[in-house]
N, C-alpha and C positions, 0 to 999 in steps of 0.2 A: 437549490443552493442556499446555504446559509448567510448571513451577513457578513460583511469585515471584522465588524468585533463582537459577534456572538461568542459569550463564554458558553467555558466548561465547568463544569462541576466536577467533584472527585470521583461518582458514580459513571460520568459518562463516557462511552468509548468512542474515542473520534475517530474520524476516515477522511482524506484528505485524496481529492480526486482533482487530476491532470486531465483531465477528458474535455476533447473539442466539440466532438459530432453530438450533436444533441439526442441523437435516436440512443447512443451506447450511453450516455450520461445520463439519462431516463430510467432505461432499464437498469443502471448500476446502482442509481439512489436509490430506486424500488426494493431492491433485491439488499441491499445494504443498511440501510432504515428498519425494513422486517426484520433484520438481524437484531437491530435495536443501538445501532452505530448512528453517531450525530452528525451528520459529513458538514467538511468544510470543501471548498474548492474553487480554485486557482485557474484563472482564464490566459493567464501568459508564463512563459517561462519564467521570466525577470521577477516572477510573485512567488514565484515556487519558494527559493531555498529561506525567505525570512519565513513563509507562513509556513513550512514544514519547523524550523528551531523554534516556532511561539508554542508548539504542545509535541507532549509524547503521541503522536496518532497513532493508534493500533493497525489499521490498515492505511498503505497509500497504493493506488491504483492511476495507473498512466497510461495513455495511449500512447501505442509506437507512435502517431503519427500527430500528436499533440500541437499543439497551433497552428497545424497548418506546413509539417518544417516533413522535410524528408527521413524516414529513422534514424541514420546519420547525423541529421542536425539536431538531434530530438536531445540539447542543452536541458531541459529538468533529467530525462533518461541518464546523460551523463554523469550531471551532479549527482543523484545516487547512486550511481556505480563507484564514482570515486569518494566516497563518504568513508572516513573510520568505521569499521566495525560496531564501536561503543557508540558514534552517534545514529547507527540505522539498528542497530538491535530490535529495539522496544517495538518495529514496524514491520508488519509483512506485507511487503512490496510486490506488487501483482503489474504484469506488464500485457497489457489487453493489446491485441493485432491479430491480423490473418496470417500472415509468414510462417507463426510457429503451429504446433499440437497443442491441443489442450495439455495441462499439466506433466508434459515432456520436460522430465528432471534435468537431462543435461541440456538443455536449450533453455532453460531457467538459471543454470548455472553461466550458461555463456553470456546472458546477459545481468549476471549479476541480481538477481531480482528473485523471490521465493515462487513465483508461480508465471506461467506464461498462459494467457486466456485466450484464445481463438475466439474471433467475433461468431462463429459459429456453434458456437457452447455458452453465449450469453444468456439465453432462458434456463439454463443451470447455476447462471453466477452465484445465490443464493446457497445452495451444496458445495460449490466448488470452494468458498470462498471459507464455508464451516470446514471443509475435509483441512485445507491449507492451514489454518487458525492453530485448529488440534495437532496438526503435524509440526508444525511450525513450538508450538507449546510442550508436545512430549520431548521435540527434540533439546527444548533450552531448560528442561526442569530441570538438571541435574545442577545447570549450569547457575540459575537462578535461585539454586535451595544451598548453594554452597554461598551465594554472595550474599545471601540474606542472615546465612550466621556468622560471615566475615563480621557484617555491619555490627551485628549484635554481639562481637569478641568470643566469640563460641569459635573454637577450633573442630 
């Protein structure tokens, strides 16, 4: 886990992890760090929503069952779900549990979040986690190459 106030550079891509159980938080750093992401990560709800608005994190990654709370109570889970569009854009939200499939698109959709991870496909997170990036990226290029020439007064 990184510091409180470990900066970022402009080169770095941050990842900001919800994860309680130390065995899935291991394996995720591992698997997230090889990617070449700097992770930041949050050991209680109440830390989530200021340390998610201090950086655009490229990925955040939750456990259903995050501090300890029942899925239902799982308050960070919430707070993303009900987040504007424009402020979760920039992040692909991956929701790590047993409950769901691996990468089952409409069970990704029901909870609001780009990927659902089965703790049983966590020696893949590493793949899983490049496939979601790239999918997540082809599907906002169009969307990202029109507001880049908004910016620039280019019709």
């Amino acid at each position: 886990m990184s510091e409180a106030y470990d900066f970022l550079s402009p080169t770095d891509k941050p990842a900001l992890f919800a994860i309680s159980t130390p065995e899935w938080f291991s394996m995720a750093q591992a698997a997230i760090t090889e990617l070449g992401y700097k992770v930041h990560a949050v050991t209680t709800h109440d830390e989530f929503p200021s340390r998610f608005s201090q950086a655009q994190y490229q990925i955040v990654m939750v456990e259903e069952i995050f501090g300890g709370t029942l899925p239902a109570e799982n308050t960070t889970l919430h707070y993303l779900q009900r987040l504007p569009m424009n402020q979760r854009r920039h992040a692909v939200i991956c929701l790590l549990s047993d409950a769901y499939e691996t990468l089952n698109p409409l069970q990704a959709f029901q909870q609001s979040v780009h990927a659902v991870i089965n703790y049983s496909e966590m020696a893949l997170l590493g793949q899983l986690i490049q496939k979601v990036v790239a999918d997540n990226n082809s599907f906002l290029n169009i969307f990202r190459e029109t507001q880049q020439r908004i910016a620039q007064g280019k019709t």
